[in-house]
DRENDO-1510 file (C-alpha; in Angstrom, 1 decimal, always signed):
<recs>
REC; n; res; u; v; w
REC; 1; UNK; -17.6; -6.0; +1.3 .
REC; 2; UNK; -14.0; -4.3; +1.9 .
REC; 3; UNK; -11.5; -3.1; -1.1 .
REC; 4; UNK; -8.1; -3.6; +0.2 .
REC; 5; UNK; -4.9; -2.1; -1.6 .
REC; 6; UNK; -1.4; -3.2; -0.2 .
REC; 7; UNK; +1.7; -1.1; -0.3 .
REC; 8; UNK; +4.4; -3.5; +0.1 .
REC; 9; UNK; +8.2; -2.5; +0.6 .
REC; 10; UNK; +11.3; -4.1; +0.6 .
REC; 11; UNK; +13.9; -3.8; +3.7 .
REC; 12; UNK; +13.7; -3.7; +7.3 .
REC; 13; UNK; +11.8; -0.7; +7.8 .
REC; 14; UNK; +11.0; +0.5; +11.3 .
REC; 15; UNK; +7.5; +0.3; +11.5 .
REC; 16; UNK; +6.8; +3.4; +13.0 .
REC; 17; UNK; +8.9; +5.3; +10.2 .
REC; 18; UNK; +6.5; +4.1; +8.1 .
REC; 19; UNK; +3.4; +4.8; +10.6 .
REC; 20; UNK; +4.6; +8.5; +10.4 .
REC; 21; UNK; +3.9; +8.9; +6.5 .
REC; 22; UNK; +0.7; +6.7; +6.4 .
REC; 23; UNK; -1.1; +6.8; +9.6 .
REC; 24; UNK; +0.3; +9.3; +12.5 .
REC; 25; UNK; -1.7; +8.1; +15.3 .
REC; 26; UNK; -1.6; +4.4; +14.7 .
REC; 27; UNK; -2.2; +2.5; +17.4 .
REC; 28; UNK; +0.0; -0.9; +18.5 .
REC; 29; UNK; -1.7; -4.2; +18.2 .
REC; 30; UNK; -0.2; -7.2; +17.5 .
REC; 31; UNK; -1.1; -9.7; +14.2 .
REC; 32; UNK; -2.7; -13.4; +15.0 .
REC; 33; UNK; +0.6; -14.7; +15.0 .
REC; 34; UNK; +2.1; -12.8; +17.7 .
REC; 35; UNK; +3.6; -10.3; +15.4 .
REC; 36; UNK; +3.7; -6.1; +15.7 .
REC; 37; UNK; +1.5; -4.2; +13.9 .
REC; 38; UNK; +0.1; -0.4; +13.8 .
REC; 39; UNK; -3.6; -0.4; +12.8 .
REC; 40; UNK; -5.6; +3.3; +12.3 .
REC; 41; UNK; -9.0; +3.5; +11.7 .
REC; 42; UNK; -9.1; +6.7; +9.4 .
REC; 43; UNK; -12.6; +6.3; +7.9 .
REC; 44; UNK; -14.0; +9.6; +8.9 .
REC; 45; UNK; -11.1; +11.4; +7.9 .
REC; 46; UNK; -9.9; +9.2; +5.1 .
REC; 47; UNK; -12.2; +6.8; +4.2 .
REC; 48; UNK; -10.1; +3.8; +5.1 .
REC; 49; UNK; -8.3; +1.5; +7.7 .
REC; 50; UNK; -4.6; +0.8; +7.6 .
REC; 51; UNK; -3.0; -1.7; +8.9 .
REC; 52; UNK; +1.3; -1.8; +9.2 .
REC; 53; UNK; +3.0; -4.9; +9.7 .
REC; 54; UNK; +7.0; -6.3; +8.9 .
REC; 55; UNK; +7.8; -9.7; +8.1 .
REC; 56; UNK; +10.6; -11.6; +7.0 .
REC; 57; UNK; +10.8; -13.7; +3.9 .
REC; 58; UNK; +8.0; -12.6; +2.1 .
REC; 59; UNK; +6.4; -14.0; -1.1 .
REC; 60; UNK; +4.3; -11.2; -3.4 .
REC; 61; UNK; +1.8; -12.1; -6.4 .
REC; 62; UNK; +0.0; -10.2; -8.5 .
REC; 63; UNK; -1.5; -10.3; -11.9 .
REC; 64; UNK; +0.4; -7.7; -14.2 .
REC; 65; UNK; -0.4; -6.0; -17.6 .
REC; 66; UNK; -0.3; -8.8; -19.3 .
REC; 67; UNK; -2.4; -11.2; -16.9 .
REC; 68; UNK; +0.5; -12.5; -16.5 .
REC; 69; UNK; +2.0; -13.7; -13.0 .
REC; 70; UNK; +4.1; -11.3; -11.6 .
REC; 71; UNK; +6.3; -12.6; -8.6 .
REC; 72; UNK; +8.5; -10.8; -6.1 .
REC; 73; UNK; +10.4; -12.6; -3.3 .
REC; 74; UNK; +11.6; -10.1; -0.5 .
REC; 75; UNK; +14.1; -11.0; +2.8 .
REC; 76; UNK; +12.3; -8.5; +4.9 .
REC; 77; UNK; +9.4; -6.1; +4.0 .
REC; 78; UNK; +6.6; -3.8; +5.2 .
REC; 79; UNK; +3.5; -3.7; +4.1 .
REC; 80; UNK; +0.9; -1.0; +4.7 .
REC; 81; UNK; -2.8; -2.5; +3.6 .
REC; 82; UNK; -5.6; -0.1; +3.1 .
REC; 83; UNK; -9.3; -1.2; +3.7 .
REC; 84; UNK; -12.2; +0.9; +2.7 .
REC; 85; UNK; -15.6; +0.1; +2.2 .
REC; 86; UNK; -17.2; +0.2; -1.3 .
REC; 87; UNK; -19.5; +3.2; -0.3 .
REC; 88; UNK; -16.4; +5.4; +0.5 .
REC; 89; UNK; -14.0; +4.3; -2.4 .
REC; 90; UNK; -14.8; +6.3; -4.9 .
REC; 91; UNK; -15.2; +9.9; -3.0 .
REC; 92; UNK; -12.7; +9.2; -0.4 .
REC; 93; UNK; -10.8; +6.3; -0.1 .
REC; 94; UNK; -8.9; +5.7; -2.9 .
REC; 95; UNK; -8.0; +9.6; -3.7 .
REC; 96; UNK; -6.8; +9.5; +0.3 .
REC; 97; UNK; -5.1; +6.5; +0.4 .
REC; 98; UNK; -3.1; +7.1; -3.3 .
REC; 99; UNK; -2.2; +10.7; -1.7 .
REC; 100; UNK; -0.8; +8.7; +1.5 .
REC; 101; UNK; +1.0; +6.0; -0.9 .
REC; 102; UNK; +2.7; +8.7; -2.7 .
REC; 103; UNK; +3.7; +10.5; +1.2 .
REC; 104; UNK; +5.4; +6.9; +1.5 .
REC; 105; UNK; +7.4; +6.8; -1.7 .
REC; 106; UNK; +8.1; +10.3; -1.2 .
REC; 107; UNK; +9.3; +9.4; +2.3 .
REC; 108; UNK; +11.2; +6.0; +1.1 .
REC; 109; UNK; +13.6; +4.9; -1.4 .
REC; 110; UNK; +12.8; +0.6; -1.3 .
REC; 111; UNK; +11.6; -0.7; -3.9 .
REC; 112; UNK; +7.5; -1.0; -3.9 .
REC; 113; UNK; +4.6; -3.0; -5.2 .
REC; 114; UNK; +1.0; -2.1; -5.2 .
REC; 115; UNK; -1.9; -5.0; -5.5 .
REC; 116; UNK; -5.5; -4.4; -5.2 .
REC; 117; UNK; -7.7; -7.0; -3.6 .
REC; 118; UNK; -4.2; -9.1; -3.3 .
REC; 119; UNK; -4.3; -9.9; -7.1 .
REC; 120; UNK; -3.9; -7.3; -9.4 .
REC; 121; UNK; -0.5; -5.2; -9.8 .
REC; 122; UNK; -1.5; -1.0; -9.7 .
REC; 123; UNK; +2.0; +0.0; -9.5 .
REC; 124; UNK; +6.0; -1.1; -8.5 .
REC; 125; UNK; +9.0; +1.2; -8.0 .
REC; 126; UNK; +12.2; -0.7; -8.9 .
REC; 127; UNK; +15.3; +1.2; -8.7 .
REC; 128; UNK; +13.8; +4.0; -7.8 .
REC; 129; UNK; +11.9; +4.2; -11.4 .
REC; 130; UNK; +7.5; +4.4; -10.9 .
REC; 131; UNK; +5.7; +2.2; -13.2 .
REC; 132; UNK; +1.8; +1.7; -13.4 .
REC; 133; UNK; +0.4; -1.3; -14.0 .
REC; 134; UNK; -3.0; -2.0; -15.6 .
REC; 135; UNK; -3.5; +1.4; -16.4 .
REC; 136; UNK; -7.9; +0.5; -17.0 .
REC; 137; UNK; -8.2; +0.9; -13.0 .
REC; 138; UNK; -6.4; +4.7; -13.2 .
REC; 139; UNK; -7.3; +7.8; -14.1 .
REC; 140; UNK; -5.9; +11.5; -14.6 .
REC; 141; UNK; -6.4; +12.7; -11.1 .
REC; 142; UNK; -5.2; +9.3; -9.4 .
REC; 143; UNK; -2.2; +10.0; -11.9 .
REC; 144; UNK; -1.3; +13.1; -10.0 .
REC; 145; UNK; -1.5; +11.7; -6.9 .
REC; 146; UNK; +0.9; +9.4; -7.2 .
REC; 147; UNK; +3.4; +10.9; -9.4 .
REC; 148; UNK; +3.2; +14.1; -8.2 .
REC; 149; UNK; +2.1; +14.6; -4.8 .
</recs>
């Protein structure tokens, strides 16, 4: 079974600007729907897959703090989704892919939402302000990562 965290950003962000901060040699495939997307398969290296697609009118839910329901409606949006298997999370993917996450907001000024597994929220920028989000699934180093990369 797959972890998957999605970094999701609001605007029309040309895919391959994005591609350059999260996945350099991402290949073009295209999604079920006919859609563009970059895939890389960065396991050895990184310990994850990442996928880049765009849309337009885009819905976002997550479970905040709180347990509450957080919402977030966006006109258009990329989002970069991160797949790693359970047997490289802990070592490599998730220190890799919150090191790449932080190259993206470092790289970007939309606002951002990150969700693990689609359902919880790890982290927004709004306004350019960083805020974590359920704090139990973070710890000290993943803190450096992300706010200081």
């Amino acid at each position: 079974m797959a972890v998957e965290y999605r970094l999701t950003l609001a605007g029309d962000i040309p895919l391959e600007q994005v591609a350059q901060l999260a996945a350099p040699g991402a290949v073009e495939t295209s999604t079920a729907s006919g859609g563009r997307m970059l895939s890389g398969d960065l396991n050895d290296e990184h310990g994850y897959v990442v996928d880049i697609t765009g849309g337009r009118r885009g819905y976002c839910s997550a479970e905040d703090d709180g347990g509450a329901l957080w919402e977030w409606e966006l006109e258009a949006y990329v989002e970069v989704s991160f797949y790693m298997r359970k047997d490289t999370l802990v070592d490599r993917g998730k220190p890799q892919m919150l090191a790449t996450v932080a190259r993206i907001l470092a790289g970007t000024a939309e606002d951002a939402a990150l969700t693990l597994n689609g359902d919880v929220l790890m982290l927004t920028r709004v306004a350019g302000s960083l805020r974590k989000h359920n704090t139990d699934g973070w710890n000290d180093e993943d803190d450096d990562r992300i706010l200081h990369p």
